[in-house]
C-alpha positions in Angstrom: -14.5 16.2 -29.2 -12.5 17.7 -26.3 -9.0 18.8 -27.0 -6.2 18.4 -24.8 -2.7 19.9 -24.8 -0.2 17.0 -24.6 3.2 17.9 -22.4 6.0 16.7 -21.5 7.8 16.0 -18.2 9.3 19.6 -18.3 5.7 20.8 -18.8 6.6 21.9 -22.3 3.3 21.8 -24.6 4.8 19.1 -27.3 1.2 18.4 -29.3 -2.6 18.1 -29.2 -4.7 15.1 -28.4 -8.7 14.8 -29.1 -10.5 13.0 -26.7 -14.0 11.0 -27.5 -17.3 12.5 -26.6 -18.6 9.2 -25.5 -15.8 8.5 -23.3 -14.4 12.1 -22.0 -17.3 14.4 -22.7 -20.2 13.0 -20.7 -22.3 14.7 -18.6 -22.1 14.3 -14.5 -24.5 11.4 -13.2 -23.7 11.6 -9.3 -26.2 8.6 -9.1 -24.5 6.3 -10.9 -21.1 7.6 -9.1 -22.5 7.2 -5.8 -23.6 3.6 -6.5 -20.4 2.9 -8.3 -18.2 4.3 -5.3 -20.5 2.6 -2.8 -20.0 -1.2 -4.7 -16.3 -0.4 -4.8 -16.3 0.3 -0.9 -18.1 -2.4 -0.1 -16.3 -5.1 -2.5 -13.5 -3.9 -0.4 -14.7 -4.9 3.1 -12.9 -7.9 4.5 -15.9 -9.1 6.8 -13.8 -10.9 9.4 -15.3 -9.5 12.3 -17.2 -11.5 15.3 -18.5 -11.7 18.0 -18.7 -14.9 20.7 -22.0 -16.0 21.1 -22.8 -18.4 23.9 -22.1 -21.6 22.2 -18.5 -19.7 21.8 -17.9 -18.3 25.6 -16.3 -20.5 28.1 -18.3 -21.7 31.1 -20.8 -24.6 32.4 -23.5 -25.6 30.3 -24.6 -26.7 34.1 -28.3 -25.6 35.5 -27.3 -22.9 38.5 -30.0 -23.9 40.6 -33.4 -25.8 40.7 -36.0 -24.5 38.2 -38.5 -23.9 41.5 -38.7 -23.0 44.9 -35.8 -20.9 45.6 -37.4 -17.6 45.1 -34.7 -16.5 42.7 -35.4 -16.2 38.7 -34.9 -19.3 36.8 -31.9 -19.5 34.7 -30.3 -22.2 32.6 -26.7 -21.1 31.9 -23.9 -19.4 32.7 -23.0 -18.7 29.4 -26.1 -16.6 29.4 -26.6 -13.1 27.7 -27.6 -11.8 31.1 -24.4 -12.5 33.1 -21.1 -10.9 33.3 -19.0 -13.5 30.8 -22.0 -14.7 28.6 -22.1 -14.8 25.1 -23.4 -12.0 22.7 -26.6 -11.5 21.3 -27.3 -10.5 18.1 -23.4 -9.3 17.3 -21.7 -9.0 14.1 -20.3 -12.3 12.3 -18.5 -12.9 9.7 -20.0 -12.4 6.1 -19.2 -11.0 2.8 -20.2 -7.7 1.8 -19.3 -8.0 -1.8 -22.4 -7.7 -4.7 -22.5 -7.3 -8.0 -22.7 -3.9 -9.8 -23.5 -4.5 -14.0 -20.3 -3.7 -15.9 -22.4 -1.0 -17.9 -22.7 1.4 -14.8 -19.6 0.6 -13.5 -17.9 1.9 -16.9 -20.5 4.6 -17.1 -19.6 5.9 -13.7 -16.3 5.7 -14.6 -16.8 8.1 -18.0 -18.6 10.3 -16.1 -15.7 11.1 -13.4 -13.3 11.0 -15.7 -15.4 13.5 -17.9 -15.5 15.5 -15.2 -12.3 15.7 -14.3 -11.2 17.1 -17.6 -14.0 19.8 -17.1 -12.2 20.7 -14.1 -9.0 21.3 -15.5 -7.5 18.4 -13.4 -6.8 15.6 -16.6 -3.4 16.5 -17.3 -2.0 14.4 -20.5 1.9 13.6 -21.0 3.5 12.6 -24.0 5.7 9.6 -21.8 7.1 8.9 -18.4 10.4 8.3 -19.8 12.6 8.5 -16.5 16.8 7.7 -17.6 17.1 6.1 -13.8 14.7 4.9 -11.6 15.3 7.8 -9.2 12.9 8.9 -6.8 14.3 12.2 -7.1 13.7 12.5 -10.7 10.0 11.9 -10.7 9.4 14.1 -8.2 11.0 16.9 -10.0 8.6 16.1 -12.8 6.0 16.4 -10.9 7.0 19.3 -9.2 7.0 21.3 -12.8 3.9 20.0 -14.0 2.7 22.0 -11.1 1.3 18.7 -9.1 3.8 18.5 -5.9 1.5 19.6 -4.0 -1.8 17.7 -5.3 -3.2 13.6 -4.3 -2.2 12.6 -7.9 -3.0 9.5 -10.0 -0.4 8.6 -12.5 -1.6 6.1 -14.8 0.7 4.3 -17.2 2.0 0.7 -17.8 3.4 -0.9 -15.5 5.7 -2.5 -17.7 7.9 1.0 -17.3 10.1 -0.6 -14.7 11.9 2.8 -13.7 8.2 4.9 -13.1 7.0 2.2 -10.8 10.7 1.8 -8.7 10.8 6.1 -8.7 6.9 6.8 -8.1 6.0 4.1 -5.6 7.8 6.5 -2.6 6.6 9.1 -3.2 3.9 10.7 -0.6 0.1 11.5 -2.5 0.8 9.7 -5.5 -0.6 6.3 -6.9 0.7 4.4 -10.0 -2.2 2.3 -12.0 -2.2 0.5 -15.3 -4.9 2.0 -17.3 -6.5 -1.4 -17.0 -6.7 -1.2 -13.4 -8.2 2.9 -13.2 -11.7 2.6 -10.8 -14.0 5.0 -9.7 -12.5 5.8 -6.5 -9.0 6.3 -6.8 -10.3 8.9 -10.2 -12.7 10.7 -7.0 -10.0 10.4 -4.3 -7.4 11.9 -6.5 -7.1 15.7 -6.9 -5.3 15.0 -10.2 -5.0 12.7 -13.2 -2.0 12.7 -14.7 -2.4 10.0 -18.0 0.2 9.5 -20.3 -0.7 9.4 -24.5 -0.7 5.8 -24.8 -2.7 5.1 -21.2 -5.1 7.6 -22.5 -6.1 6.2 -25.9 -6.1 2.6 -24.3 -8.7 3.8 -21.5 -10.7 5.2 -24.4 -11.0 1.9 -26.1 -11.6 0.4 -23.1 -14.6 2.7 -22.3 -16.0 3.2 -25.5 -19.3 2.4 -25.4 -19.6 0.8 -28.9 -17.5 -1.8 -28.1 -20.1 -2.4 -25.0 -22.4 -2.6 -27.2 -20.2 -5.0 -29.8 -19.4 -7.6 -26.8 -23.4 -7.9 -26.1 -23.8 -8.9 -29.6 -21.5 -11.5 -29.5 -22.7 -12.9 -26.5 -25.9 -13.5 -27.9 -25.0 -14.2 -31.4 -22.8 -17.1 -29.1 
């Protein structure tokens, strides 16, 4: 099992914390990343755009001229894709981008970022994010002797800890998530992870893949 240094918000080592193999210590699938990233993107595509097509443009819906005999081409509209003003041919409309990815590789894309993020030297433990007020000023000063000022940082802790939220949500490069809420994305956008004891154990539990394989007995035990 990996072993982490726990600190605290003075970057004072305070204790040790072992991380799961199956969770922390897998190896890098840049597959399954890439496919996880890409379902992420794509779940996040609002598909509003359009285009007018000739039943949308405004204009006649009157025949220009006869069909014969004027020596000109024959044309029926307008609204027509060939004229200046007529409708759009083959344009984007609006449609949902969103699909399904199995929860299996979205959780094993996730244990593989996260894995190799603490490879890298760039999962960063704390004991608590126990802030007195919920100064902006504060945090940053924590963050600025953990060495991460600098650094697109994810903080991940409850969100129940009214004074992280009110002093981290300012601050420029940083995200707050629940560990609940901790995708692949904001883990590869990030530079660092910085995962307090208790957000740490619970993202273990939830990624553990025995209780994966626990939940798919139930199901069809049900």
């Amino acid at each position: 099992m990996p072993t982490v240094k726990v600190r605290n918000l003075k970057n004072e080592e305070v204790g040790e914390i072992e991380l799961p193999d199956a969770v922390f210590g897998v190896e890098l699938n840049e597959a399954l990343i890439y496919a996880a990233v890409r379902n992420f993107l794509a779940n996040q595509r609002a598909g509003t755009v359009a285009t007018k097509t000739r039943g949308n443009v405004s204009g006649s819906g009157r025949k220009l001229w006869r069909q014969k005999g004027t020596g000109r081409a024959r044309v029926g509209s307008i609204r027509s894709p060939l004229w200046k003003g007529g409708g759009n041919v083959h344009g984007p409309q609006p449609r949902d981008w969103s699909y399904t990815l199995p929860k299996k590789m979205r959780r094993g894309a996730l244990r593989s970022a996260l894995s190799e993020r603490l490879r890298e030297g760039n999962l960063i433990v704390v004991d608590g994010f126990s802030l007195d007020q919920p100064k902006t000023k504060e945090f940053v000063r924590a963050i600025a002797a953990l060495g991460l000022d600098a650094s697109k940082t994810l903080v991940v802790d409850s969100a129940e800890n009214r004074n992280l939220v009110l002093a981290a949500r300012n601050v420029e490069r940083v995200k707050l998530v629940e560990s609940a809420e901790v995708n692949i994305y904001d883990v590869l956008y990030h530079e660092k992870l910085l995962i307090s004891r208790a957000a740490v154990e619970e993202l273990a539990r939830r990624l553990d893949p025995a209780s994966e394989s626990a939940d798919g007995e139930q199901k069809e035990a049900a």
